[in-house]
N, C-alpha and C positions, 0 to 999 in steps of 0.2 A: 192281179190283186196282191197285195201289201200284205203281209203278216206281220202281227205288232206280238212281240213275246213281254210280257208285264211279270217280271222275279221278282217275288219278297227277297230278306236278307235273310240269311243260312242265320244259325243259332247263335247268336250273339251273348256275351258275359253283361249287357246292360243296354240300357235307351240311349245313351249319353252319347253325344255325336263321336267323339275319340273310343267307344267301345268296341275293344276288338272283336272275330268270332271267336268260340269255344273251339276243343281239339272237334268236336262234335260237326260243331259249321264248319269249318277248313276241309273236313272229308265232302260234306255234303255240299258244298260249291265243287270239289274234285267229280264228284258224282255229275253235278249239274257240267257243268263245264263241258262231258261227256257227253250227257245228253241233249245237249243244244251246237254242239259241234260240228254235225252234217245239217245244221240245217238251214244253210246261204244266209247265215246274219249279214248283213251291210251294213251294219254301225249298230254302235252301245250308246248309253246315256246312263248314269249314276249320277243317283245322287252324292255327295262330297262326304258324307260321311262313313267314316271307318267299314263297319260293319258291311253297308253298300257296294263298296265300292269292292274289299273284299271279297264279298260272295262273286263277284263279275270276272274279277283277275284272274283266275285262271282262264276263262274260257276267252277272255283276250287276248292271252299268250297264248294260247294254242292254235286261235287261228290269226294273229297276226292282226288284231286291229286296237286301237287307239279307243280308251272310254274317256268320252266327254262327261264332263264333271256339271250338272247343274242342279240350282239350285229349286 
């Protein structure tokens, strides 16, 4: 069986598609990133905008995979 993991975006300074996170979101994507780390992702998917894709980024660097950008 498939486990499908569905993230909101960590705390963001606004809606607006180019809105970064807050120093707030940057820890809490670090946090998340951590806790979805052991657990055999096989691919990401973000949404294109800032905040999204943001929250993802670390935990793609850490284990090594590529986020597909859609819309």
């Amino acid at each position: 069986m498939n486990t499908i993991y569905l993230v909101r975006h960590c705390q963001a300074k606004g809606q607006e598609p180019d809105a970064p996170l807050t120093v707030a979101g940057i820890e809490q994507s670090q946090q998340l990133a951590v806790f979805l780390a052991n657990k055999q992702i096989e691919g990401i998917i973000s949404s294109p905008y800032e905040r999204a894709y943001r929250t993802i980024s670390p935990l793609a660097d850490a284990i090594g995979l590529p986020i597909m950008k859609i819309w």
